[in-house]
C-alpha positions in Angstrom: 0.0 0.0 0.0 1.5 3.1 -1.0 1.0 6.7 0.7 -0.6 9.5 -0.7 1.4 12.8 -1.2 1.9 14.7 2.4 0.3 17.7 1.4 -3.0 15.6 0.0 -3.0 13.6 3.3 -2.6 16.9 5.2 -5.3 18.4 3.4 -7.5 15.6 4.2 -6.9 15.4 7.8 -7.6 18.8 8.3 -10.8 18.8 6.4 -11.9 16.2 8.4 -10.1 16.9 11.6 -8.2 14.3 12.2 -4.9 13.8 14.1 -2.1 11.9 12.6 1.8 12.4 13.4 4.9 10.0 12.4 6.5 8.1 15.0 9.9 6.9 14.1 10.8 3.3 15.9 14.5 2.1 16.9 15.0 -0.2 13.3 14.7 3.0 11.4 11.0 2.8 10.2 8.0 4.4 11.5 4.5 3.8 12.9 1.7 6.3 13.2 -0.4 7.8 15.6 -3.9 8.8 14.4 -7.3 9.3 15.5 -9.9 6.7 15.1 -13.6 8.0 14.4 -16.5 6.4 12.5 -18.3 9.4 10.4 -21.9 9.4 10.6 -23.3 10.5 7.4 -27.1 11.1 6.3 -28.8 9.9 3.3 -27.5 13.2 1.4 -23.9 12.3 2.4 -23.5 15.3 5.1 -21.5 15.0 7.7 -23.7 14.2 11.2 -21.4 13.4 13.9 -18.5 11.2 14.8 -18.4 8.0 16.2 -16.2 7.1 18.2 -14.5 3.6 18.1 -15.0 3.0 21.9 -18.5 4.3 21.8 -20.9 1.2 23.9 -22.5 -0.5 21.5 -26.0 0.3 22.6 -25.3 3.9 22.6 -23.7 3.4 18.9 -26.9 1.1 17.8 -29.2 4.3 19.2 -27.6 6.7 17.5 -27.4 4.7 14.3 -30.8 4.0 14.6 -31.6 7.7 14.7 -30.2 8.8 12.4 -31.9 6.0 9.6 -34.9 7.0 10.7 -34.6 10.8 9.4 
C-alpha cells in the first residue's frame, strides 16, 4: 500500500479533523499515531457526527438508529 502525497494527506486530515503524526521506531521505520472515528453520514452524504471507536455498543446502535430514521 502506497501513501498519498503529504500535502494531499494533510489536506484531508484537516478537512476532516483528524490527528495523525509519524513516530519513528528504533529499526529506522515508523509507525503512526492517528485518530480513530466512524463518520456518521445522512442519506445526502452530510457529515452528522462522529463515532467514536470506543463508543458502547448500545449507545452506537441508538444513535445509528436515529439517524436511519430521518
Amino acid at each position: 500500500m502506497s501513501a498519498g502525497a503529504p500535502y494531499l494527506v494533510a489536506a484531508v486530515a484537516k478537512a476532516c479533523r483528524v490527528y495523525y503524526k509519524r513516530v519513528p521506531v528504533q529499526d529506522g521505520g515508523y509507525t503512526m499515531d492517528h485518530s480513530s472515528a466512524i463518520y456518521l453520514m445522512d442519506r445526502a452524504g452530510q457529515f452528522v457526527a462522529p463515532l467514536a471507536s470506543q463508543t458502547d455498543e448500545r449507545i452506537a446502535l441508538e444513535r445509528l438508529r436515529k439517524l436511519a430514521a430521518s
